[in-house]
N, C-alpha and C positions, 0 to 999 in steps of 0.2 A: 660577256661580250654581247653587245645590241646592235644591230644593223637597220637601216632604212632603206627605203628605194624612195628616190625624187619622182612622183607620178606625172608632174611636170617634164622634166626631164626624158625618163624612159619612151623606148622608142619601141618596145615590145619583142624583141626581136627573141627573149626566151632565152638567150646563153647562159644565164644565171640558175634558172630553172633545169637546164641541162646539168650542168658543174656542178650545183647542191640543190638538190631537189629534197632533202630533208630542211631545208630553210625559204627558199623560194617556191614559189608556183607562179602562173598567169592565171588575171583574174578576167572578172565579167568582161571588161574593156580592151581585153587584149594587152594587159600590161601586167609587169612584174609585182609580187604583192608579197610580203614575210608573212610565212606562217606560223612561226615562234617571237615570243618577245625576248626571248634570250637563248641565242644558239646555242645548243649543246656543245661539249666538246669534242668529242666525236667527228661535228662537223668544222669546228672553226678554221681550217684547212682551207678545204673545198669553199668555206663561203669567203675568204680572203682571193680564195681565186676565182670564184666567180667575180668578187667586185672589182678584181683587177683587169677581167678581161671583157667587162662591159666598155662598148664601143662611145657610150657617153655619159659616161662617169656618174651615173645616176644613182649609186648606191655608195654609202657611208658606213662605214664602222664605228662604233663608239666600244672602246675598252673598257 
């Protein structure tokens, strides 16, 4: 599983980085940024539910 974050899109607000912080972080610009190019499984969970409870849909999954 691969995930993205829209940098366009994200609003910084950091929920994602809360929810799975083994996949997410905030970077220099105050915006969400993957720090795996393929999420472990472990977290695929937590980073399904980070990208579901981003407030504007800035994050994708790819299977």
């Amino acid at each position: 599983m691969k995930v993205k974050v829209d940098q366009e899109t994200c609003i910084g607000c950091g929920l994602c980085a809360e929810i799975c912080p083994e996949v997410f972080e905030m970077n220099n610009d105050s915006k969400a940024s993957v720090k795996v190019e393929i999420v472990p499984e472990n977290a695929q969970k937590s980073c399904r539910d980070a990208a579901s409870h981003c407030p504007v849909e800035a994050i994708s999954i790819e299977e």
